[in-house]
Every structure is written in C-alpha cells, then in structure tokens.
C-alpha positions in Angstrom: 335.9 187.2 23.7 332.5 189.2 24.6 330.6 187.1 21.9 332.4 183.6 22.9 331.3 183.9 26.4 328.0 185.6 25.6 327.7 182.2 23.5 329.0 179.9 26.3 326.7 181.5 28.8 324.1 180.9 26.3 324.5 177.6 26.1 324.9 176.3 30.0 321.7 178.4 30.7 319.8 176.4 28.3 321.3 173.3 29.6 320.2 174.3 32.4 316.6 174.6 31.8 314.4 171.7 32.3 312.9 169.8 29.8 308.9 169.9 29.1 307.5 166.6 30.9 305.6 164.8 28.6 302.0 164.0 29.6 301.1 160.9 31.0 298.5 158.4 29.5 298.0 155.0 30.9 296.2 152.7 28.7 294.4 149.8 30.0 293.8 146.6 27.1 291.1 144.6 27.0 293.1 141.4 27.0 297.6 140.4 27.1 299.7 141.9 25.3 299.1 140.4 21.4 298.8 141.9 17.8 294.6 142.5 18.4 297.0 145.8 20.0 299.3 146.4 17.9 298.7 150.1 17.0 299.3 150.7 20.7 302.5 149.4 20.6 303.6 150.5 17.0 303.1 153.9 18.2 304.7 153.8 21.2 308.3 151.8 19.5 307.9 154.3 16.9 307.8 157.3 19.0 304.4 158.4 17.7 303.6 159.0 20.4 306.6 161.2 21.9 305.7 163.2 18.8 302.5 164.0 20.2 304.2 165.2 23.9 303.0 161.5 25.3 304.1 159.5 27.7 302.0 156.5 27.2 301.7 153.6 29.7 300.3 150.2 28.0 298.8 147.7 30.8 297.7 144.3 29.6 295.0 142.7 30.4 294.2 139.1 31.2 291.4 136.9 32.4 291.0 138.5 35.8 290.8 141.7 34.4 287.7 144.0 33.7 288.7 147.3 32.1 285.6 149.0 33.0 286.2 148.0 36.6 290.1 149.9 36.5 289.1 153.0 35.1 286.1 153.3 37.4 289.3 152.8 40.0 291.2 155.4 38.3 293.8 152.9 37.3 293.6 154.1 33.3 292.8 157.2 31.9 291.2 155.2 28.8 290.8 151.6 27.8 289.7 149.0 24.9 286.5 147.7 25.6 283.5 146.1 23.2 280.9 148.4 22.7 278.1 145.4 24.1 280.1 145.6 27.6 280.9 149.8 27.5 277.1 150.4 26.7 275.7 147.4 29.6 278.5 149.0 32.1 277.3 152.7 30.8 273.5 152.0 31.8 274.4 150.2 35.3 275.7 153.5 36.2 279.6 153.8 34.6 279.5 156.5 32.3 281.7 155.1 29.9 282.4 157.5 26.4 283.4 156.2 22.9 286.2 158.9 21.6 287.6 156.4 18.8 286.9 153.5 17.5 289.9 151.8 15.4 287.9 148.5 14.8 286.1 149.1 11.8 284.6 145.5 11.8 284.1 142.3 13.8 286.3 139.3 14.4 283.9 137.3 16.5 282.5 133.7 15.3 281.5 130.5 16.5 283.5 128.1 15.0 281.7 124.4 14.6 282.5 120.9 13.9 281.0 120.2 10.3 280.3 116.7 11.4 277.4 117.6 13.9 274.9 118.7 11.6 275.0 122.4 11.9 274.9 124.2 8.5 273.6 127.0 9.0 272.5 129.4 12.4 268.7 127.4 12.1 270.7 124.0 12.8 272.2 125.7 16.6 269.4 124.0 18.7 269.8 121.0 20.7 273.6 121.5 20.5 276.1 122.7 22.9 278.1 125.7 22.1 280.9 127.4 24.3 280.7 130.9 25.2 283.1 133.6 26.5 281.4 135.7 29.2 283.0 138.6 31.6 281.3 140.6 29.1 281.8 139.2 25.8 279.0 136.9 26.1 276.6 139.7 25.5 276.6 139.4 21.0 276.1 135.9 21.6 273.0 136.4 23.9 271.6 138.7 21.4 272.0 137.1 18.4 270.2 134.1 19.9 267.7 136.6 20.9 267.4 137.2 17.0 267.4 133.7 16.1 264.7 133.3 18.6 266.8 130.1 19.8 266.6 129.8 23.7 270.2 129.6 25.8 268.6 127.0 28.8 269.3 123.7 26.8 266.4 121.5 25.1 265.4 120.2 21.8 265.0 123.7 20.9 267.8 126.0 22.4 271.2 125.5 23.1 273.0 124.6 25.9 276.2 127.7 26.3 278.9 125.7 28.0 280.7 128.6 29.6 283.9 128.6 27.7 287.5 129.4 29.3 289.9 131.7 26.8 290.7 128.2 24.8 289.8 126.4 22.6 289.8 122.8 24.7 286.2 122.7 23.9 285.7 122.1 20.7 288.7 119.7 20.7 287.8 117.5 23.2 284.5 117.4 21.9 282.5 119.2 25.0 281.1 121.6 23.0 280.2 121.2 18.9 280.8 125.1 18.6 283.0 127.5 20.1 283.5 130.9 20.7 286.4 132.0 18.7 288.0 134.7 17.1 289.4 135.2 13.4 292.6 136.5 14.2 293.4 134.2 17.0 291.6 131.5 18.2 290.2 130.3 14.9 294.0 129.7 13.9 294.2 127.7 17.5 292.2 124.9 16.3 294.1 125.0 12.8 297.2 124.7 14.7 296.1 121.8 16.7 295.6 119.2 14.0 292.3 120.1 12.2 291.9 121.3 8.9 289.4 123.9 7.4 287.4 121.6 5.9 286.6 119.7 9.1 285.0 123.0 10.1 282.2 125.3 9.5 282.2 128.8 10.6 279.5 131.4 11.3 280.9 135.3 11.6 278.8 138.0 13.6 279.7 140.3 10.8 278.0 138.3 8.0 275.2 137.1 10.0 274.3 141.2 10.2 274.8 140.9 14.1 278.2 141.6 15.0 278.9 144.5 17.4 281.6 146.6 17.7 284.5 145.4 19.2 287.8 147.7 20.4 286.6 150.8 20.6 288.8 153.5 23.1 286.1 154.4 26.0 287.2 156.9 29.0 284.5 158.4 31.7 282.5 160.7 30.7 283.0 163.4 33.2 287.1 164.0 32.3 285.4 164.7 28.8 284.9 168.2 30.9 288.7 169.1 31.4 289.8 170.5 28.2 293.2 169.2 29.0 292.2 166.0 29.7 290.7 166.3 26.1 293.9 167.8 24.6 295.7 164.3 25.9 293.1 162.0 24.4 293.2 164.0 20.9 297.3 163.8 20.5 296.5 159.8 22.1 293.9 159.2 19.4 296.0 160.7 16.3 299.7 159.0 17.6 297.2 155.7 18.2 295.8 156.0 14.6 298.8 156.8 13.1 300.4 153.2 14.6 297.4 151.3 13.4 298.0 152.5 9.8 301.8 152.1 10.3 300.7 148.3 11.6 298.2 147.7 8.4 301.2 148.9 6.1 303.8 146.8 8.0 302.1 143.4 9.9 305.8 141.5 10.1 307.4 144.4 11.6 304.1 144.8 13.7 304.5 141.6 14.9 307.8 142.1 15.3 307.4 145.0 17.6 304.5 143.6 19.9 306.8 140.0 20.3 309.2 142.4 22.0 306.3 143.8 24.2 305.8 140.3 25.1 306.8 140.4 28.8 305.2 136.2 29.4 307.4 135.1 26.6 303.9 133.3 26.0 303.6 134.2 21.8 305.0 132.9 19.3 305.9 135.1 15.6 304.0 132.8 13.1 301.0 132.9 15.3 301.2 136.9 15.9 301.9 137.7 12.3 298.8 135.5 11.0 297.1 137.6 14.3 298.6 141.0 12.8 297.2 140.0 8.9 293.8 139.2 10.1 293.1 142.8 12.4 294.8 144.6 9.8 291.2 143.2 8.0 289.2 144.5 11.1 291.1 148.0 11.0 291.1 148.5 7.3 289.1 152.1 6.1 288.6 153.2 10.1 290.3 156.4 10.3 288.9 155.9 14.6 286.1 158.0 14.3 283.1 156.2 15.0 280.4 155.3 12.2 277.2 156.1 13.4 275.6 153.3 11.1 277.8 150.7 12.8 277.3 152.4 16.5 273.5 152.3 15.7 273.7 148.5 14.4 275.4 147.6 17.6 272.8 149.3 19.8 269.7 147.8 17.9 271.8 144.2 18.0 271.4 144.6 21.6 268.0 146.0 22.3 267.0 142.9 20.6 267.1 140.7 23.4 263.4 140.1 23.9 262.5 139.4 27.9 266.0 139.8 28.7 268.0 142.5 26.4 271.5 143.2 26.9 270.5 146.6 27.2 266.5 148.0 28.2 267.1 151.6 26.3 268.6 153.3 23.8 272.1 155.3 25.2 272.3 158.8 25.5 275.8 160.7 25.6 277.3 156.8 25.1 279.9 158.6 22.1 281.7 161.6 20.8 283.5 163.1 17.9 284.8 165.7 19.6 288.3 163.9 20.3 288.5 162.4 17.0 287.4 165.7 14.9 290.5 167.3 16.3 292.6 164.6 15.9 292.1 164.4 12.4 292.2 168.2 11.2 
C-alpha cells in the first residue's frame, strides 16, 4: 500500500509541476505570407521548432511594411531582409547582423517584351523599365551603375517607372521591362495570357550582379546576450531543417504555407510552381553565409559610381557565430 501511494504521490506532484515555457521568437518576413517562406512555416507545422524549445511567431509582411523599420521598434527579434537594403539600413545607422543566410542564390530579373528590341543588357537604353523600390530598387541601381546606363531617361539611359508589386506594367504596355521574380512574378505574366517565347529575360544571377536576397538579419547589440544567441542558434537549425524538409517535399510545402494563408489570397498551382522555383534558390545553403557571395554583393553595390548604394565597405555587417553552433 506504502509503494502504491508512494507512486500516486509521485505522480500528482509531477503533475503538478509546471511545464518549461518555451522561448519566444517573433519573426518578421520581408513580404505575405507565400512559399518565398516556406521553411518558416514547414518548421513551425512540423514542430521543428518545438523541438528546439521555440515558440516562434511568424508576422507577414506586405507593402507597407519595412522590416528594418520593426525590429528597430522592437517589434521582431529577427527578420528576412536583402542583403542591398540590411547593408544601406546598417551604414545609415541600424546595426543590422547577418546570422544565416538560407538563400543561396538570386531570383531577381527583369522580365522584357522580346518585341521592343532589347536582346541583351546593351539594348536597356531609351526604354522604360519598372522597378520595385522600398529597398529592392537598390541591385537595379547598381547594375545600371555597371552597365554605365543612366536611370534619368534619354536616348541613353532608361526611364525606371516605379513599379507597384504587379505586374500591370509590362501588360499594359507602360513599361517594356519589369521587375519580376522567378518564383512568382515571372509565372504572373505566364498566367495572364503570354507565352515564353513572347518574352526575353535577364537574371541578376547570370549577369554576375545579383545580390543576396533572404538572409535572417537581427541588431547587432542582442548578438551580446548569450541567450539571446542561444534562441537564434536553435531558430537557425529548426529554420534550416524546414527549408531542407521544404526542398525534399514542395507539394506538401505548399500545402502547409496555403494553410498559413490567413488573406485566402493564394492559390496551390501558383505556390507549388513558387515552392519548385526557391527550392532552386535554397539548394546547397546549409544558412551559413558564403563569404564569396557576401563579398560579391558588397562590391555589386560599391559600384555605383557618383551615387553608390553603399560609400564603404561594412564592418561587423555578418557572423558565423550563430550558424557554427547550429550546425555542430
């Protein structure tokens, strides 16, 4: 009777104890809720995350919203940003920190019409081309810079029609190229009507100008709290772990970020062709960052002749500390 209430006791006082909370992350994206995030997501249906003692927070983002802007506001702990807008924010006085960088490649193009003349980057002046800005305008500006092709209009530089998140544009003939992306609005126009052939594309990555896109960027000063630290390296191996689970499985990818989907906005064929293409973009990143790409990026926007995206090299803009302990 002694051992059966020993064992009863036993059990109502560790019923009784409270459970560990799990530590909070909020995550801030760079843009809605969509497949260009799917390891977020992955990880978090998939409890990768809950493995890791996580309780993580995703918060989309939209047109009116500037991650740099809500972490300086304390409204993430760490968000997706480009690495053109993290390093421009970093040397007006943010001190934004790369700890991972997922996105091994680039997905940015401008997509043209091939019945304007433009066959390759030497053929952009005296056209029109549309342009995303709130900070994504900046690998455009410097691969113009490159080019040596003026952005004020004339014979001899472009005119950038300042392009909304669409691709209106280039369909209603305003502009003859568009900013666009390969894993979402590039399949846009297809959707719309026109057909590959009535098009001719120009990627960042094969021009040798593309810049690093998605990268995971807190401020620089939590990078001294050791627990703070301890968060980001069980967020950055859970995180990794989803984007490998998401390149292994883009349906069920897909699948998972549709359910995310609080606008009701996407549709499945258009987020599994979105899921195939960054599954290209993620492919042989294991989220530390490559120095070689990180020193392309930096060089890409130094470039800018009178008026660089960036006046100096970056100091302290990266780190392998989180991701070295992430992947032991």
């Amino acid at each position: 009777m002694k051992k059966i209430l020993s064992g009863a006791t036993l059990a109502l006082a560790l019923g009784a104890m409270p459970a560990f909370a799990a530590d909070e992350v909020k995550l801030q994206l760079k843009w809605v809720t969509q497949a260009q995030f799917g390891g977020y997501y992955v990880a978090k249906d998939k409890g990768f995350y809950d493995e890791e003692g996580l309780d993580v927070t995703i918060l989309p983002g939209g047109p009116d919203v500037a991650p740099p802007q809500v972490i300086a506001g304390g409204g993430a702990d760490v968000v997706v940003e480009w690495m053109p807008a993290a390093l421009a924010a970093r040397e007006k006085g943010l001190p934004l920190v790369n700890i991972a960088q997922p996105f091994k490649r680039s997905g940015m193009m401008l997509t043209c019409w091939a019945d304007v003349g433009i066959e390759t980057p030497e053929d952009f002046a005296g056209h029109t081309l549309g342009v995303w800005f709130s900070g994504n305008e900046f690998p455009f500006l410097s691969w113009m810079n490159t080019l040596g092709v003026a952005t004020d209009g004339g014979e001899t530089g472009v005119t950038v029609l300042k392009q909304g998140f669409n691709v209106d544009p280039l369909l209603q003939r305003q502009a003859d190229c568009i900013s666009t992306m390969t894993y979402n609005e590039y399949g846009q126009v297809l959707d719309a009507g026109v057909t590959a052939e009535e098009l001719v594309t120009f990627k960042y990555e094969d021009q040798g100008v593309a810049t690093l896109e998605d990268g995971l960027y807190v401020l620089e000063k939590n990078l001294d709290d050791p627990a703070f630290v301890d968060r980001m390296v069980r967020f950055v191996r859970a995180s990794m772990k989803g984007w490998k689970y998401a390149e292994e499985h883009p349906e069920e990818a897909a699948d998972i970020v549709l359910e995310n989907d609080a606008s009701g906005a996407q549709t499945e064929a258009h987020q599994v062709r979105m899921m195939g293409e960054i599954a290209k973009l993620t492919a042989g990143s294991n989220g530390a960052l490559d120095e070689g790409d990180y020193e392309r990026t930096v060089q890409t926007l130094l470039s800018g002749g009178s008026d660089p995206v960036i006046t100096k090299a970056p100091e302290g803009a990266w780190t392998h500390a989180v991701t070295a302990a992430a992947l032991k």
